[in-house]
Each structure stands twice: as structure tokens, then as C-alpha cells.
DRENNU-915163 format. One record per atom (N, C-alpha, C): residue in one letter; x, y, z. Coordinates in steps of 0.02 Angstrom, whole numbers, plus 50000, padded with zeros to 5 digits. Layout:
aXYZ
...
END
This chain:
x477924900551624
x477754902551556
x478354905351519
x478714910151570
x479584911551534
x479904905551511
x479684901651518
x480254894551516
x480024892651427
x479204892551433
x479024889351368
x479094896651326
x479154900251342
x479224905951269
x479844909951253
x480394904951292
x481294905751268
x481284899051223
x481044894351232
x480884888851151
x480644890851117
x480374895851092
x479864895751030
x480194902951001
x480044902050931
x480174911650914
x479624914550933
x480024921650925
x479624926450945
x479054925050896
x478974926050831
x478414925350797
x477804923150810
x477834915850860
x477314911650898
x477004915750941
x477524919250997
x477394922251055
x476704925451050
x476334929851010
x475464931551026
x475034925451008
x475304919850951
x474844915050935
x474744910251004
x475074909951029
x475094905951106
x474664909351148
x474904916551150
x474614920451213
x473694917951211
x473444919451122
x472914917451127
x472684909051163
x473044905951115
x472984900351149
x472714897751226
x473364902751257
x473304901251328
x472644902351366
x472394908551328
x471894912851376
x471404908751339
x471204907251278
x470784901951269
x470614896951317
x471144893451303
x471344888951387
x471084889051449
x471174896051462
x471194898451530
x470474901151539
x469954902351478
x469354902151483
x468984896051481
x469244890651434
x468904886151458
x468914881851508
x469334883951540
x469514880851610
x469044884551674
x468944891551654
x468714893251726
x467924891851704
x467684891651633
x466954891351634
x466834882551656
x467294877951648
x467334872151668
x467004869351754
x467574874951787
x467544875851860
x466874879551888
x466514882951846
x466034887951859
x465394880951876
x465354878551810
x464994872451802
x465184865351839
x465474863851882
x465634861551922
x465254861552001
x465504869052001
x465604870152079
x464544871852080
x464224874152013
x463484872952036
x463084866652015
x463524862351999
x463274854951985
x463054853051945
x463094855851882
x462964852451797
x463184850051758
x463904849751762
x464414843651762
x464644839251802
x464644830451804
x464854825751825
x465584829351842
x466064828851908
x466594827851905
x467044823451880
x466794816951885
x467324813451845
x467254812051769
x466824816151736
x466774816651674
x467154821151665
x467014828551667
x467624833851676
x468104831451674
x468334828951733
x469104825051714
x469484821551682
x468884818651634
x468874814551571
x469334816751515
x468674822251508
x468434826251447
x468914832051450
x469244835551483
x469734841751481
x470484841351500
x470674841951454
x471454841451470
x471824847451523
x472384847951556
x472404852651600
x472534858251536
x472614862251560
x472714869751537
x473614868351516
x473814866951538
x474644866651511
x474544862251467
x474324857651478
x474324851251431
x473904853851348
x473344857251365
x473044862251313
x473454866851243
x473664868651302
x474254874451278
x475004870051244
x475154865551268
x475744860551220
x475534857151167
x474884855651170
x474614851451106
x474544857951051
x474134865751077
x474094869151036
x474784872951018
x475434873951032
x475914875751016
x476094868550953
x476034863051002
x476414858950918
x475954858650867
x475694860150870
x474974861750811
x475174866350776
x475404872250820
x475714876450781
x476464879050745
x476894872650760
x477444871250745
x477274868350687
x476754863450701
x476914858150634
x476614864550574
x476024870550590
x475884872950534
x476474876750505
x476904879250549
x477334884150534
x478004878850495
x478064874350510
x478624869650471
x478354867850396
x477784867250396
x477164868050320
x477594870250296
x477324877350315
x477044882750282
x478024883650235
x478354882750283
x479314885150275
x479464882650209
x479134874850221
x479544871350160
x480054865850183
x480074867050250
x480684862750295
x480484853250292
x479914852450259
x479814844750293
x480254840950248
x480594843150195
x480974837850138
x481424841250123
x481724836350090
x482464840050069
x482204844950007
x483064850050036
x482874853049944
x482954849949879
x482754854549825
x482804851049777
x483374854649727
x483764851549713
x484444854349692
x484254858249637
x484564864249603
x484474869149554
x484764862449490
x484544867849431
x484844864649354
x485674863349342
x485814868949374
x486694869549406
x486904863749417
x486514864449479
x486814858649527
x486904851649510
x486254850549468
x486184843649446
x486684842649402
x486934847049356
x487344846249326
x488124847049334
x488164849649380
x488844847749416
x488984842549444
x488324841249472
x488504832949523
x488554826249471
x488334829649403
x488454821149346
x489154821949322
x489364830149302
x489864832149302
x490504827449348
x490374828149412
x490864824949465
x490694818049461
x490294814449460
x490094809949457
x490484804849394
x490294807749350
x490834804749270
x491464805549284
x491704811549313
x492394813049350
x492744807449369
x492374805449414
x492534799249482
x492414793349445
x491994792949399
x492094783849368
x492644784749314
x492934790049271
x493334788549235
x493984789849292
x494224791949357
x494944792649368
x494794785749396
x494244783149413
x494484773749434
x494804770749383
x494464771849316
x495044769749259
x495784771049244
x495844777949266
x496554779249267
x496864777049328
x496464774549380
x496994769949421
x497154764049413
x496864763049370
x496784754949347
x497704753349286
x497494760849268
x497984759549212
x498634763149237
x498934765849299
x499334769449333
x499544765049382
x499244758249377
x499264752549449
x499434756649514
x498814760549520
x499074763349611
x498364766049609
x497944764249687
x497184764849694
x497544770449751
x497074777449749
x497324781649798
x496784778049875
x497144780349920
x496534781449973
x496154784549993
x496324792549978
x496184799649984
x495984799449897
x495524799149870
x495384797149796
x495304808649792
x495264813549851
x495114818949833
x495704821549810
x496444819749827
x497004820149797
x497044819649733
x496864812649716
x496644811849628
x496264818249581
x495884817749629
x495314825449588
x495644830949556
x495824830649640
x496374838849645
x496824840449577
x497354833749581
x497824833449521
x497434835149465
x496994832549435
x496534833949387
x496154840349348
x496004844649406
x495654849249416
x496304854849402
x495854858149340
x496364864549313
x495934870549335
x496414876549334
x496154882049374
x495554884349324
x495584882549276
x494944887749230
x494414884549253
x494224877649263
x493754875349305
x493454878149372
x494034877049408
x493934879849482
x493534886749501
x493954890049438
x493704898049444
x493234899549423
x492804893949396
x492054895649380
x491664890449434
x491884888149499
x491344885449532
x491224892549591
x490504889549619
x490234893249667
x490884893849746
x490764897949774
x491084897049841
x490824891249901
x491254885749920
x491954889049938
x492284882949861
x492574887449827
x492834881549766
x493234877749783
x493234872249732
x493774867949744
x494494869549722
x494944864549742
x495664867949743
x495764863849674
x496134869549629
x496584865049584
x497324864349572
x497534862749519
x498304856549514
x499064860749514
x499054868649536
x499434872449506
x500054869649545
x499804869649635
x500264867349679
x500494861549703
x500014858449669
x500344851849637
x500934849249609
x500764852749528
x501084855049492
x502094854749506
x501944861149560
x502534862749588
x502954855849640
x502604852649660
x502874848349703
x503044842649662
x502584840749611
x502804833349571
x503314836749541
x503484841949493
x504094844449479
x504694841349539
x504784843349592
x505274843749627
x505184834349645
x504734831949666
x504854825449661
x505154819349620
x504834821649548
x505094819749501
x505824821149496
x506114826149499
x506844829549493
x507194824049535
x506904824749621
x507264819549647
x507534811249653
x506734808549605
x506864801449619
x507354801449546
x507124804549501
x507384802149434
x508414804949448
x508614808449500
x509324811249518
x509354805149532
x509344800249599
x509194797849645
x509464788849601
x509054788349553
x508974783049495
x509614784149469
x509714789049425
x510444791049407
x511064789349446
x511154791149512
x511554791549560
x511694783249553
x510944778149577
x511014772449591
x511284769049534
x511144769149467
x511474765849381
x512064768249382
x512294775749411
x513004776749380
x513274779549435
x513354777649497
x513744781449547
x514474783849532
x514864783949466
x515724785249460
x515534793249402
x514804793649366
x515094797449313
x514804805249364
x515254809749342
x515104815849352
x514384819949351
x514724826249396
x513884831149407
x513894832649326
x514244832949291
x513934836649224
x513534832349182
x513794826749175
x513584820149138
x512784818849160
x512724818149252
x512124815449254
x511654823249262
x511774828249264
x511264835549251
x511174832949175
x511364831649132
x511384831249050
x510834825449046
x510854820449092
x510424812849086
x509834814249111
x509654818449168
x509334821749200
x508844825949161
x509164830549142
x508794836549104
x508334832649043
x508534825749004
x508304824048946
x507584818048974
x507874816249045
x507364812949067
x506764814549081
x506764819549096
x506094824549152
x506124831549091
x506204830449034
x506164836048993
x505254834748980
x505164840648952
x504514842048935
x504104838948883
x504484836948836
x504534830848779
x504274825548800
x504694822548853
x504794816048888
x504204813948923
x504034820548958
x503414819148991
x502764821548972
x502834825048906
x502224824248872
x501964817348839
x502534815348810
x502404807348784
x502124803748827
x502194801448910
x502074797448939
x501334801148970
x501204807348978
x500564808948970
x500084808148932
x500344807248878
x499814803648812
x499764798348796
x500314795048815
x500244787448836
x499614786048886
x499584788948926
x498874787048972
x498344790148950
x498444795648912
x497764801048896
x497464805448942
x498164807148964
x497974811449026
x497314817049023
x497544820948961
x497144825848949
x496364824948947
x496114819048940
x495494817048939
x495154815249011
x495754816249061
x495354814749114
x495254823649136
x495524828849113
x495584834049162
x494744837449165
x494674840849212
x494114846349235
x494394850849221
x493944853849134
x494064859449118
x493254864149112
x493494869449105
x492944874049088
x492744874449022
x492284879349005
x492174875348928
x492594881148868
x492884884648907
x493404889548870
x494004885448846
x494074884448898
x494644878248891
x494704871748848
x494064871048839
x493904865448809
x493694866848745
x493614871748725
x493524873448648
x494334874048636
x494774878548652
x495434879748635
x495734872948634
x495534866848621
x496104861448635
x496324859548682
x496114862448729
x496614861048803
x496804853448836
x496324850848809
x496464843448820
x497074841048798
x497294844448732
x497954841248684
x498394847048701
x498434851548738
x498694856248754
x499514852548800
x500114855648773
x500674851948796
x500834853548866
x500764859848887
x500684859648958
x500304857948977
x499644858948981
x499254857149028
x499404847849039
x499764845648977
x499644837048988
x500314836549032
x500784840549026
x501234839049087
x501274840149148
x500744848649154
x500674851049221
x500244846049252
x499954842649226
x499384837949253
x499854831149277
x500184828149256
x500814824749253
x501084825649319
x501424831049304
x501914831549384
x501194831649426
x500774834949424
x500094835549472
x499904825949498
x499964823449444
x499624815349464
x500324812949531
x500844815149485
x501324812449539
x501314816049603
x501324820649603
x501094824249676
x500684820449736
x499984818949692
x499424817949728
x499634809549757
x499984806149700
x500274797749735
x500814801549783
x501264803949794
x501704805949848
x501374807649900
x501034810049907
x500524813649968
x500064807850002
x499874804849944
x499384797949948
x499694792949991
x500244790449961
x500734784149975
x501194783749990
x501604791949991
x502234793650017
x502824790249982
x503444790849983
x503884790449917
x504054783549895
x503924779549916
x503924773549901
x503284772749850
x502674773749852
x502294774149820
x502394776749738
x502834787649762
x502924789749706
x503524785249659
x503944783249684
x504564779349659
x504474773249630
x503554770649646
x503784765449602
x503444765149554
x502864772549558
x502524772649495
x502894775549442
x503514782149470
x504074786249419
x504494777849389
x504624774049418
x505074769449393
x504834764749328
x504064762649336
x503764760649285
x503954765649245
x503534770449251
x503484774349193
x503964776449175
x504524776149190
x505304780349145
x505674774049119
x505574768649128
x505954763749131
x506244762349043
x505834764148987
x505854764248936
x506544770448920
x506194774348952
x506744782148935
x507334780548969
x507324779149041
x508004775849056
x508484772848986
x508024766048982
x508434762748943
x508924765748878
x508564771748844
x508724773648792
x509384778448809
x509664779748877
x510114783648885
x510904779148908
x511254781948842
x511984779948844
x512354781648866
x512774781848932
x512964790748942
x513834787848920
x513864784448868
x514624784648850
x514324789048770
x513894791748764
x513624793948740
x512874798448719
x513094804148725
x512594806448743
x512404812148697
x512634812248638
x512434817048575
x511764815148574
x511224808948549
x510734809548532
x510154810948578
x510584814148654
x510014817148700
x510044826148673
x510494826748660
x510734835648644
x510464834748567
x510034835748542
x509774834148487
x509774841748452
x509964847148476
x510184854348454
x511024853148406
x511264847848464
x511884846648429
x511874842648356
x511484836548362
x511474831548322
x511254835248264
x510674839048268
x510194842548201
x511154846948177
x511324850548211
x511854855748171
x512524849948118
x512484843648150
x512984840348141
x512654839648068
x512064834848087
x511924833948012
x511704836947963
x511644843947985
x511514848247925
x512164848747900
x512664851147930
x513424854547901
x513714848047860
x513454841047863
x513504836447839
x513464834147755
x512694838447760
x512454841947692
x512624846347659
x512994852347689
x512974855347657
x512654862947672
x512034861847707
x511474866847758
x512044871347798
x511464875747813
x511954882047869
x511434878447952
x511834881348003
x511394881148029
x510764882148060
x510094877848090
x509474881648099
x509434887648135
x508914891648130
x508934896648172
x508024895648212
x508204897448265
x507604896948323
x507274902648327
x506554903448336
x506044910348341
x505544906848415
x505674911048459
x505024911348496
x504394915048449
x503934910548453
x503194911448410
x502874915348446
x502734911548504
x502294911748562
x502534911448635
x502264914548669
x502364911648741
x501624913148770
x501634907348811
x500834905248863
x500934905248933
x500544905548949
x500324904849041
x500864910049059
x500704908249151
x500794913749192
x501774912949210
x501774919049226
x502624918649238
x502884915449247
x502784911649292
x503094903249355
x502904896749337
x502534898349252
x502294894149229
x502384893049172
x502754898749107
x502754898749054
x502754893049005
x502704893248962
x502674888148907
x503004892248853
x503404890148818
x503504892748736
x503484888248701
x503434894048647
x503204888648548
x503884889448502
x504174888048467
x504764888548457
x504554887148389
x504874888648319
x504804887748263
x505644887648244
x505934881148212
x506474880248186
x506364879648108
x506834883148095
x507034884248009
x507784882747979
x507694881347914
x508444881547876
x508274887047796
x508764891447802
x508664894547751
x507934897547741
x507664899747794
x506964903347777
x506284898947784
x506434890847785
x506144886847783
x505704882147825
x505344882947860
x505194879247923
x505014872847944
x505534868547969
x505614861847955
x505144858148031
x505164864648125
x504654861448155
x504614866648184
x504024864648229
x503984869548289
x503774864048345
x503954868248406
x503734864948464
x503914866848533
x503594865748594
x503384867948641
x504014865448726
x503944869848745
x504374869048799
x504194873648850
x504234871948908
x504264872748980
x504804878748989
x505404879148949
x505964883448945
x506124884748873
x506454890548847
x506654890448766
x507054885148758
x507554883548809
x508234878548774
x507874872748779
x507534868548817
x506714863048819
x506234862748743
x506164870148740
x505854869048663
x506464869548619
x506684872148593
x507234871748562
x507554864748534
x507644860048593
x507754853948607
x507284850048562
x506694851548584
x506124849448553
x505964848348486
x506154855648483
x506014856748396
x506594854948362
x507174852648370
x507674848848352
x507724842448338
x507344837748404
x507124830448389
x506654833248315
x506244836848330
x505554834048258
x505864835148212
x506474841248198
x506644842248130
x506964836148109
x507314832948157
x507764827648152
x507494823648108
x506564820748135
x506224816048109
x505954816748033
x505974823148031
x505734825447955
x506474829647902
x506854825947937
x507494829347906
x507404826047832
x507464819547829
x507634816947748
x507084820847694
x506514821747707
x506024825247690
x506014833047664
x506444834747724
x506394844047728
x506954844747676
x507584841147669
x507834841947625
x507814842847557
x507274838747511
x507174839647466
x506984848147452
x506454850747497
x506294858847486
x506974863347472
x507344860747536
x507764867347554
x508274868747500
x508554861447474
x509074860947417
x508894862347355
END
């Protein structure tokens, strides 16, 4: 009897006991009627199950009531949450098949993909244990990127100098550079944001479309290992490559070019304002506002001040014939 009541919970343990002795009464009034001859024996033997056998039919009897009663016979039924997270992930996963489509590289590990995707304001509003998002990512496609695009350099110009190709370098993998080719795909429309995030713009937001950037390249390095990352960085720079002269290289220093052609005119030169600065230390972003004479011809965003700076130098550039009319 120790044997059958280390299977069962304790809870069962008196509903049995009855059981048993039930059992165990109708067994001896069985035998009573027997042994003075008013039951057939081999009817009895028919008609009564042994007493153990009694007692196992009435225990799963009472399993199956107690599994009822729990709720255990079906699955659960997912909360309002839930359902809506899982369409949430679900839309997730059919639009990054599109962005593999248009990135020509199918991951294998498609949770890599996610990952890249997935920004922390998201993350930090799921339940435990959350999912991971793109920060450390982030950090690694940086350093990847740095290397293949050195690497590329080295191979087009193995004679010109460390200063020349840091200068080719810096304009390639600038923040500019790879915001454009992030919006070229529409990066920002694939990310998992929260809905804070998603009221502020964050989709068109210039970091987040680059941190997501180095993040995609991450997740193909990890995916496919560097052959993989090298030949998706090579598509995609292959344009910006081309545009770099390095027997010339003023119209990458575009801080320089803007001063040239102002003093050209006539103009003093611009002067630079940090506006703004965003995100976390190891992560900053600045807003930069360039002016002539009081006047504000752009603003724009960088990873570093001399990055924005840079930045806001190309745009004034573009609206130079324009800005002139005001300033003069």
C-alpha cells in the first residue's frame, strides 16, 4: 500500500483510504456469503473484481476527477497580451523575409536577424526572461565594418599612406554614409520598437537607422562568418567606393570645401553649435546646427561632433546657391 500512496499526492491519500476499506468491506461481506452458500462461486468470481483491482479503477476515477476539476485537460488559452505579441512577432518574421530578399543573404539562425532588429525600448517592456536587443550588436558590426572596409582600401591602394587611407576610411563608414544605405533598404521600418519610440519618430531616427545597420551586419557575420559579411559590405559600398579619389580628396572633407567656397564669396567662415546631444555615453549622437553670419544654412546628426559637423557641411554645401541669396 506504501508503494501506491508515494504515486499519488497527498491530497488523494484519505479519498483512497475510503476507497480501500469500502473495498475491503465488500470483499469480506462477499466471503461471508460464500462460505454459507448463497452465492454461486463462480459467479462471485465473475461479478467482483479483486480488492486491488477495486481500489486502481477507484483511484483513476479519481485522477481523472481531479485533472477536471485543475483545468489540466487542454491547453491554455493565451492572455490579450499574448495574442498580441505573438501577431506582433509574427508580422516581424514575414517582413525580415523581405529584407532578406532585398540584402541577398537568407540567415540560418533567422533569431540573429531579430536580434539585430530589436531595439532596447522594446525589449525593456517584454515580460521575463526578455529578449535580447541590437546594442551589442551594434558594437561588433562597428568593428567589422571598420575592418573589411580598411581591408578593401589596403586591397585598391596598397602604395598610398596611413593618413590618406584613415581620411578614405573615416568618409566611408561615416554616419552620413551609412544612414543613406540604411534608407536605401528602409531599415527603420523593419525595427521592434515600443510605442514611445514610435511616436518620437524613431523609425526616421538617424541613429537608430545606423545602429541597426552595423546591428544587421553583425548578425550576417555571426550567421555566415566573414565571407558572408564581406560580400554583403562590398555590394553595399560599392557606389561610395567609387566616388572616392584619393588623388583627391577635398570633396570627402566637406568642412574644408564649405570654407573654400564661402571665402570665395566673400562669406566669413561657418560657425558650428551642438543643439542637442542623445543616447547613452558609448553611444552618443549629436545635432549640430551650421550658420553664416547668424544665419542657419543646416543642421545635422553625427555619431561624433567632427561626423556631424561633416554632415552639416555636405547639406550646407547642397543649399549653398540658395542660402546665399539671404545672407548677402
Amino acid at each position: 500500500m506504501a508503494a501506491y500512496q508515494r504515486r499519488v499526492p497527498t491530497l488523494l491519500i484519505p479519498m483512497m483510504a475510503v476507497s480501500i476499506q469500502a473495498g475491503h468491506r465488500s470483499s469480506m461481506s462477499k466471503t461471508r456469503q460464500l462460505s454459507s452458500g448463497t452465492v454461486d462461486p463462480g459467479e462471485n468470481k465473475k461479478a467482483s473484481p479483486e480488492p486491488e483491482a477495486g481500489f486502481l479503477h477507484s483511484l483513476r476515477q479519481l485522477m481523472l476527477k481531479v485533472r477536471s476539476s485543475s483545468g489540466t485537460t487542454g491547453p491554455a488559452t493565451p492572455s490579450a497580451k499574448e495574442s498580441k505579441e505573438n501577431r506582433t512577432l509574427a508580422e516581424a518574421d514575414r517582413r525580415q523575409r523581405l529584407l532578406e530578399k532585398q540584402i541577398g543573404y537568407c540567415f540560418n539562425d533567422r533569431l540573429l536577424l531579430r536580434r539585430a532588429l530589436t531595439h532596447r525600448s522594446y525589449a525593456n517592456e517584454q515580460p521575463e526572461p526578455r529578449p535580447l536587443h541590437n546594442e551589442a550588436f551594434e558594437f561588433l558590426g562597428d568593428a567589422v565594418l571598420e575592418f573589411l572596409i580598411s581591408s578593401w582600401l589596403l586591397e585598391l591602394y596598397p602604395k598610398l599612406n596611413e593618413g590618406t587611407l584613415s581620411k578614405m576610411r573615416a568618409y566611408t563608414v561615416s554616419a552620413a554614409n551609412i544612414q543613406k544605405l540604411a534608407a536605401r533598404l528602409e531599415l527603420g521600418s523593419y525595427l521592434l520598437l515600443n510605442r514611445g519610440e514610435e511616436k518620437t519618430g524613431g523609425r526616421h531616427k538617424v541613429a537608430l537607422q545606423v545602429d541597426a545597420y552595423e546591428a544587421l551586419l553583425a548578425a550576417i557575420y555571426l550567421d555566415g562568418g566573414i565571407e558572408a559579411a564581406k560580400n554583403f559590405v562590398r555590394r553595399q559600398f560599392a557606389p561610395t567606393m567609387a566616388e572616392i579619389n584619393p588623388q583627391d580628396l577635398t570633396p570627402m572633407d566637406y568642412k574644408t570645401a564649405l570654407q573654400e567656397r564661402l571665402q570665395s564669396i566673400g562669406l566669413p567662415p561657418p560657425q558650428y553649435e551642438v543643439i542637442e546631444r542623445q543616447g547613452p555615453d558609448h553611444r552618443r549622437v549629436y545635432q549640430i546646427a551650421l550658420s553664416v553670419r547668424g544665419i542657419r544654412l543646416a543642421t545635422a546628426e553625427g555619431t561624433t561632433i567632427k561626423g556631424a559637423h561633416q554632415a552639416a557641411a555636405r547639406e550646407a554645401i547642397a543649399n549653398l546657391e540658395e542660402a546665399v541669396k539671404s545672407i548677402s
